[in-house]
C-alpha positions in Angstrom: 7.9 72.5 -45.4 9.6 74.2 -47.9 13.7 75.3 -48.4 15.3 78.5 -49.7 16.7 78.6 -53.0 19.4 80.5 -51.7 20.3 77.7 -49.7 23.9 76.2 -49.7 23.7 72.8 -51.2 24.5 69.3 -49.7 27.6 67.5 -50.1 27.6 64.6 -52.4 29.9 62.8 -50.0 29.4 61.3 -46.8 31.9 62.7 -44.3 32.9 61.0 -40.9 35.2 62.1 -38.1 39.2 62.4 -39.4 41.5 62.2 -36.5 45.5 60.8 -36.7 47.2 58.7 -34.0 49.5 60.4 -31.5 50.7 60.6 -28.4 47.8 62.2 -26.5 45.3 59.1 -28.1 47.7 56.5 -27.4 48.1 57.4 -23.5 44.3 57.9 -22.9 43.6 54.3 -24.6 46.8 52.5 -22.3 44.9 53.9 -19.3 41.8 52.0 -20.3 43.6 48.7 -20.2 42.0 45.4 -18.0 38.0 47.8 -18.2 34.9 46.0 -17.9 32.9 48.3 -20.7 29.9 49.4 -20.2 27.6 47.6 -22.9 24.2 48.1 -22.4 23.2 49.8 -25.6 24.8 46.9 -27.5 23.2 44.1 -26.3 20.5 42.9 -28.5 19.5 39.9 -27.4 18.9 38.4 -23.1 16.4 35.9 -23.4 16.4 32.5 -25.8 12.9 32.8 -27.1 12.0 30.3 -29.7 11.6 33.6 -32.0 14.7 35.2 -30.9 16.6 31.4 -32.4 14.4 31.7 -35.3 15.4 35.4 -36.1 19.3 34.8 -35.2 19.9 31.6 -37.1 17.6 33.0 -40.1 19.9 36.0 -40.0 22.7 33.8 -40.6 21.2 31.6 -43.1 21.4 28.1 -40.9 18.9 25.8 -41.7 19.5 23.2 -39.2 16.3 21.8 -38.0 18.1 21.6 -34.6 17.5 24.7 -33.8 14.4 25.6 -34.8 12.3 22.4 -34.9 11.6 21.7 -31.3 10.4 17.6 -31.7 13.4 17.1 -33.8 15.7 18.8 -30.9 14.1 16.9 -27.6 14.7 13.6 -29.8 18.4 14.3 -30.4 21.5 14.0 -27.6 20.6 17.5 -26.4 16.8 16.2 -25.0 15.4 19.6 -25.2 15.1 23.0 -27.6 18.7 24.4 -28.4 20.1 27.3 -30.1 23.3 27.2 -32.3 26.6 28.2 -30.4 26.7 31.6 -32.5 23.4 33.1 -30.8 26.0 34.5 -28.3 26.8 36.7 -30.9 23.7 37.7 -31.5 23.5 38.3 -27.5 26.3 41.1 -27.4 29.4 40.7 -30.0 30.9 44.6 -30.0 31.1 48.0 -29.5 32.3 51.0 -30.5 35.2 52.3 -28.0 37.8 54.9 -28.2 40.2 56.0 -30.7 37.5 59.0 -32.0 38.4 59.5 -35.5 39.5 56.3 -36.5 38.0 53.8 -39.4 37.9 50.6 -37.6 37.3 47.0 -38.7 37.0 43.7 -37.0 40.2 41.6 -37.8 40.3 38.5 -35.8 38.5 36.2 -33.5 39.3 33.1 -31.2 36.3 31.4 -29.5 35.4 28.6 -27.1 32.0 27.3 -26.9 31.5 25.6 -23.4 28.0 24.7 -22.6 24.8 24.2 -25.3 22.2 26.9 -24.5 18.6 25.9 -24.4 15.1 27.7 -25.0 14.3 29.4 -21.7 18.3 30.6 -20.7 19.0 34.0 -20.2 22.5 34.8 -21.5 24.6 37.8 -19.6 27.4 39.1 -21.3 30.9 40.7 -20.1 33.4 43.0 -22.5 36.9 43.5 -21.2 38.9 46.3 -22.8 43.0 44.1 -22.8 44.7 47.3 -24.2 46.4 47.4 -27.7 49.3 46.7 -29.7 50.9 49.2 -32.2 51.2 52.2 -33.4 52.5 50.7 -36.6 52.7 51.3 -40.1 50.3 50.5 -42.9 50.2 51.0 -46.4 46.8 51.0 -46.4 46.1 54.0 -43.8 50.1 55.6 -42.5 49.3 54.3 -39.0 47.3 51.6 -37.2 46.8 50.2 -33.6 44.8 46.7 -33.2 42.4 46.8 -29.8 41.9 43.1 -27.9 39.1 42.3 -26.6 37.2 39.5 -24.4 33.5 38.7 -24.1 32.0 36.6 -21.8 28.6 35.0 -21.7 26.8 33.3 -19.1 23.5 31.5 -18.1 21.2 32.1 -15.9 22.7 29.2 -13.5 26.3 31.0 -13.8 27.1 28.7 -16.5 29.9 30.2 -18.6 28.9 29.0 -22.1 31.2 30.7 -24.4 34.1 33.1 -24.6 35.2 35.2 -27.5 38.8 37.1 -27.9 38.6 39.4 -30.6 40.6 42.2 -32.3 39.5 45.8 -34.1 42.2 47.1 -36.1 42.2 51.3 -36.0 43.1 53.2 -38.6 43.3 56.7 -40.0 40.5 57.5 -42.4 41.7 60.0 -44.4 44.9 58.3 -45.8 42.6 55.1 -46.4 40.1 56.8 -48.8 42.8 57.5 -51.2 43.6 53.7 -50.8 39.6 52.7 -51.0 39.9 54.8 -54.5 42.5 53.1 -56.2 41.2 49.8 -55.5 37.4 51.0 -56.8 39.5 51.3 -60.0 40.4 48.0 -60.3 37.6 46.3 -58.7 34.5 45.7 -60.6 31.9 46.3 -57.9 28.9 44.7 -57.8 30.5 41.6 -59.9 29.2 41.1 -63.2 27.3 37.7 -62.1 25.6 36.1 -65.8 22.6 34.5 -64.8 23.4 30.9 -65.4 26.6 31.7 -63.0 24.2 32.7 -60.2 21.6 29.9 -60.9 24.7 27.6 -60.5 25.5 28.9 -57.2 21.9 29.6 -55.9 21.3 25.5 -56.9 24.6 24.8 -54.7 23.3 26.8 -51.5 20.1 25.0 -51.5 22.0 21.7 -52.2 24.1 21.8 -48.7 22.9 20.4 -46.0 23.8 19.7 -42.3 24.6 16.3 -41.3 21.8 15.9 -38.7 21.0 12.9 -36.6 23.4 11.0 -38.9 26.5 10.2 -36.7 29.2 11.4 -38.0 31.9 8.7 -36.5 35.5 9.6 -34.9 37.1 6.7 -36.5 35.7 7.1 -40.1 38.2 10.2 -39.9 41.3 10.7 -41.7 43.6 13.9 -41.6 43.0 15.3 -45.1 39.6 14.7 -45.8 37.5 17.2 -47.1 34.7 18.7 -44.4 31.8 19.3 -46.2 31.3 22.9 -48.2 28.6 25.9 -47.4 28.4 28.5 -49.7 27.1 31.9 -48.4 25.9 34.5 -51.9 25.2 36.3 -54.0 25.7 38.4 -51.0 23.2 41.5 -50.8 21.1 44.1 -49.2 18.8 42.2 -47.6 21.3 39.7 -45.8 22.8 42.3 -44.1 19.4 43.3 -43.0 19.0 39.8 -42.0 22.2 39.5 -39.7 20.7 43.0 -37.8 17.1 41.7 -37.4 18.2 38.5 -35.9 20.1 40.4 -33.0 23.3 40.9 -35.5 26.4 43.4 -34.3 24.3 47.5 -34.5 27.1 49.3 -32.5 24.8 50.8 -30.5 21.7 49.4 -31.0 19.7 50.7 -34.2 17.1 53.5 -33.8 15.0 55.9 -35.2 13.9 59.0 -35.4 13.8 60.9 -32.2 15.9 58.4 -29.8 18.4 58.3 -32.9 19.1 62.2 -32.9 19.4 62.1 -28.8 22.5 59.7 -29.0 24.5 61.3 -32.0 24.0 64.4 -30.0 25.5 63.2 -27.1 27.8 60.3 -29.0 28.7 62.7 -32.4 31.4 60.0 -33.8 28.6 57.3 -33.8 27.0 59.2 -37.2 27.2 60.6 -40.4 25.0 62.6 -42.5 24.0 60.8 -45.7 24.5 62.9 -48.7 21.9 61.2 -50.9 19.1 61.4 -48.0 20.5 64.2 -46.0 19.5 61.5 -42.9 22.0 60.7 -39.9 23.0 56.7 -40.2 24.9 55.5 -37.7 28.7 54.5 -38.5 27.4 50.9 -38.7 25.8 51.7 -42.1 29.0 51.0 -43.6 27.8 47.0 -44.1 24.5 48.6 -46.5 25.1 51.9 -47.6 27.7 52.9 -50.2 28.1 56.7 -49.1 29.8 55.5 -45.5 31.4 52.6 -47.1 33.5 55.2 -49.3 33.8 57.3 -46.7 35.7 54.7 -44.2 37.6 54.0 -46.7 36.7 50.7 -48.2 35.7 50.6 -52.2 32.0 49.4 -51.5 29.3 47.9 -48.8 30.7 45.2 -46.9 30.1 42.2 -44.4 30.5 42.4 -41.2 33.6 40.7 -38.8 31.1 39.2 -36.3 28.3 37.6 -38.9 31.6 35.8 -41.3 32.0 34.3 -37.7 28.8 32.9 -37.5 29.7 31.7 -41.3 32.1 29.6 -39.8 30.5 28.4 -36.8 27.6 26.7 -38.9 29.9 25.4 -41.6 31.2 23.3 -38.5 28.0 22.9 -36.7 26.7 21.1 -40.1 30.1 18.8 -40.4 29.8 17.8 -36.8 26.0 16.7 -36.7 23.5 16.5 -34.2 26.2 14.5 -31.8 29.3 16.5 -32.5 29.8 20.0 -30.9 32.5 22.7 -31.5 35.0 23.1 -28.9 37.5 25.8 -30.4 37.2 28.1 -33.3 39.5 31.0 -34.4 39.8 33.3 -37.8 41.3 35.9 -39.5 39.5 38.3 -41.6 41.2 39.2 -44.8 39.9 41.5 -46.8 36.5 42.9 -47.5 33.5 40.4 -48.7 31.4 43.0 -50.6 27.9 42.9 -51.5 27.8 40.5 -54.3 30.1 38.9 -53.5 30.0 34.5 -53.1 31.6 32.7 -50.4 32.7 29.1 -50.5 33.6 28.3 -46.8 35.0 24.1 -46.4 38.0 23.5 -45.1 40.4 20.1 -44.4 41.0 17.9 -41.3 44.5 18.4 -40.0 44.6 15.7 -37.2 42.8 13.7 -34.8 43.4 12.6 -31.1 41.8 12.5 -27.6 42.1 15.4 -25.8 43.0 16.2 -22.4 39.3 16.1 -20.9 39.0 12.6 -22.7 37.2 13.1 -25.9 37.5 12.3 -29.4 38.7 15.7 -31.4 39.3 16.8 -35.1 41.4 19.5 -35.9 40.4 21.4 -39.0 41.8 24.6 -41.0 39.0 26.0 -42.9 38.8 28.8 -45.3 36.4 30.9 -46.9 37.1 31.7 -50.4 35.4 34.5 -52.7 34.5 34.2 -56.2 38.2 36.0 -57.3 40.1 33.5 -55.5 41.1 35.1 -52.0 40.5 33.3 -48.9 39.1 36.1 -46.6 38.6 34.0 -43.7 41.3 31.7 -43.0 40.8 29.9 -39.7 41.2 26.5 -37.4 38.7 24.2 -35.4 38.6 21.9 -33.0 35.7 19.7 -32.7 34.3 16.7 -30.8 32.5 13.7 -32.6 30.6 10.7 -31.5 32.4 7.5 -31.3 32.2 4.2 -31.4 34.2 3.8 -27.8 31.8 6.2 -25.8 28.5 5.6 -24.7 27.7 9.0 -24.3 28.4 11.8 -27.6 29.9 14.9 -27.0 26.2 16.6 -27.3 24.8 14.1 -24.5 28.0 14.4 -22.3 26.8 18.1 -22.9 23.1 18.2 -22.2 21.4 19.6 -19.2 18.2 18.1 -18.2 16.1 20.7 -17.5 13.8 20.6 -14.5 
């Protein structure tokens, strides 16, 4: 096929929708308060396959043998094939809704995790649409407006096993590129890594390990001890790719070619044209492709809100051990963690007690620091451990034997 030399050339900028907050926007989104969204063509994952846990925790770079070596899981407390608490995510975690125009980023989380869910479960998931707060002011983009947001995921016995509140903050694109552009200037992006610096850290990723079968005992806790560290980098290309091959957060689902085309057409703020390939990427593309990056508004490739959640979820999951589980989790996401970027997530035990439904808890603030210093995911935990008072641990209390 060939092209006219007359022809106009391309851009060399990726463009997206521009739109400002006002008053028509803001009483078209209150009238959507208390919806149950229609979420279809963002769920990725139904069924607990023992390939769908394999994908989902490879995609998130969790090791544990728990969830992916059957023997080892039907000896431990759980007596059967489990998946880490985070494969809800990789079940449904967001979508793209309202506010056309807007840049939009993932900015908090709070999270319970009710019930283990086993090899063979079929997981349904809910999205309620709670309204917004704002407008307000930014420096970073004039105006923004912060969505809230509740999943819900259940079993195939009705079985709520986990709920997630989350938050998107909205914000006007066009005043955020100039932003994105002065902080390009004083960012060096990709970092300058020297190669004994990343052989240093590469030797510390492959050095953490979960706790296992190992108890890890109530009563051998003290508030400010250490939890141990995991360290996520140099982040690139291909973890990204990772995260959306084990069932990660595509808002919609990814596709090609023909079915790709059909939803931009009929969803035009779910795309841009890439000025290098002259393709249509959805929005999502932000997290591996430097054109829409820029043209959100943010100085280069980024991580997404969803998969630094599952970051902190498995730093926990590898404290706790085989017996412990994770009641309560919630974050903040600060910042941007860019491609190349490393990620030192630990954290610091606040306080112990027993809790209201009799168990033996930890409270934990935990951060997740970057190579320049800035914690970009500071958060709190509450978890449940074995002890040396209860026959059963929180993972057997927890276990469902299946018939």
């Amino acid at each position: 096929m060939s092209t006219s030399a007359t022809q106009e050339p391309r851009s060399t900028e990726a463009h997206m929708p521009e739109a400002v907050i006002d008053d028509a926007m803001i009483e078209s989104m209150k009238a959507k308060a208390g919806v149950d969204l229609r979420i279809s063509h963002s769920i990725n994952n139904e069924e607990v396959t023992r390939i769908a846990v394999a994908k989902f925790a490879g995609g998130i770079g969790d090791i544990n043998p728990l969830w992916t070596d059957s023997e080892h899981a039907t000896n431990s407390d759980y007596l059967a094939p489990v998946a880490p608490p985070s494969f809800v995510i990789g079940c449904f975690s967001g979508i793209q809704f309202g506010w056309p125009g807007l840049g939009s980023f993932h900015s908090s989380t709070d999270m319970d995790l009710l019930a283990p869910i086993y090899l063979g479960d079929v997981i349904t998931a809910t999205c309620r649409y709670d309204g917004f707060t704002g407008p307000r002011p930014s420096t970073f983009a004039n105006q923004m407006v912060t969505d809230m947001f509740t999943n819900t995921y259940t079993n195939q016995r009705d079985d709520k096993v986990a709920e997630i509140r989350w938050q998107v903050v909205n914000y006007e694109r066009a005043t955020a590129r100039t932003a994105s552009k002065s902080k390009r200037e004083r960012l060096v992006l990709p970092h300058p890594w020297r190669t004994e610096e990343i052989e240093a850290v590469e030797a510390r990723v492959l050095a953490e390990k979960p706790q296992g079968a190992e108890p890890r005992w109530w009563e051998d806790i003290n508030p400010g001890d250490p939890i141990s560290s995991l360290t996520k980098g140099p982040i690139g290309l291909t973890d990204e790719v990772a995260f959306i091959a084990g069932g990660g957060t595509p808002i919609p689902r990814l596709k090609a070619h023909a079915a790709a085309l059909a939803d931009y057409a009929d969803h035009p703020a779910w795309s841009f044209r890439d000025p290098v390939t002259g393709a249509q990427e959805p929005i999502y593309a932000v997290h591996y492709n430097n054109s829409a990056a820029q043209a959100m508004g943010v100085a280069y490739q980024y991580d997404v809100g969803f998969q630094r959640q599952c970051w902190q979820i498995q730093l926990l999951t590898h404290w706790v051990g085989d017996k412990g589980w994770v009641k309560h989790l919630d974050s903040q996401y600060r910042g941007f963690v860019y491609l190349s970027d490393v990620i030192e997530l630990g954290g610091v035990v606040d306080s112990k007690e027993i809790d209201a439904d009799g168990e033996h808890v930890v409270h934990v603030t935990t951060f997740a620091r970057n190579q320049r210093g800035g914690d970009v995911m500071p958060g709190h935990a509450t978890v449940a451990l074995p002890s040396r008072e209860r026959e059963l641990s929180p993972a057997g209390s927890r276990a469902r034997v299946k018939s």
